[in-house]
N, C-alpha and C positions, 0 to 999 in steps of 0.2 A: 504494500500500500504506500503510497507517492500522494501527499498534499504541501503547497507548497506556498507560499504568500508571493500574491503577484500583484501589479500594479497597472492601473489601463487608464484613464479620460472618454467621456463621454459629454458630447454635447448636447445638449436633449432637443436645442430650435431643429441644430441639422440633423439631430442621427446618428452621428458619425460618430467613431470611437477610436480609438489609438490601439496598436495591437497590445497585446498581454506584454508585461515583463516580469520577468523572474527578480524579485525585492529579497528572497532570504528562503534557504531549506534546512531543514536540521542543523546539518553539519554546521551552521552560522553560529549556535547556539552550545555554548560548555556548560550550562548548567545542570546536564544531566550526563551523568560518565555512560559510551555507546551501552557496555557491558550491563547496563542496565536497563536496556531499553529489547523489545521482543522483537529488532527487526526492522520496527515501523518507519518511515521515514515521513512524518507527520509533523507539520504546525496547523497550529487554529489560527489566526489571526483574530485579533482583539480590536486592534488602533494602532493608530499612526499617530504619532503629537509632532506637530511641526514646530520646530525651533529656530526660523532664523538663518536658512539655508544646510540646516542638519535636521533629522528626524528621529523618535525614539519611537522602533516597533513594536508593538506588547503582543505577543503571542503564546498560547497554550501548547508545548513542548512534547509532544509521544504522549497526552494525554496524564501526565507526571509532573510539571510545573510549571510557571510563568516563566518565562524570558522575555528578557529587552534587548533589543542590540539598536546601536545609535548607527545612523547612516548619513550620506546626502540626501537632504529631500529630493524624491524621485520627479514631483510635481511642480516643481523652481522652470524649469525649462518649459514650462506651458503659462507663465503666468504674463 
């Protein structure tokens, strides 16, 4: 099993959407040692908090715990 936090824009006047981008998969995330995990290659995504040209993503980890990992806002370049 493969879920993965992705990122896209949509405009709702046109339609039109941005393709899918890949924002963060497991392996982004050390809050849980592999050895403890069944396998899964699983995030929840929670939220995004934008900061000011950086982002903190909250997501739920192999169904095991929160993670945050801090990024580029993905969304800067459409603004």
């Amino acid at each position: 099993m493969h879920y993965y936090a992705m990122t896209f824009v949509f405009d709702p006047k046109s339609r039109e959407f941005t393709p899918p981008e890949l924002l963060a998969a497991r392996g982004n995330f050390a809050c849980v040692p592999e050895q403890k995990l069944r396998g899964d290659d699983v995030l929840f995504p929670a939220g995004l908090e934008r900061r000011g040209g950086r982002a903190v993503l909250r997501c739920g980890v192999a169904d095991r715990v929160i993670g945050e990992l801090e990024t580029e806002d993905p969304f800067l370049r459409y603004e």
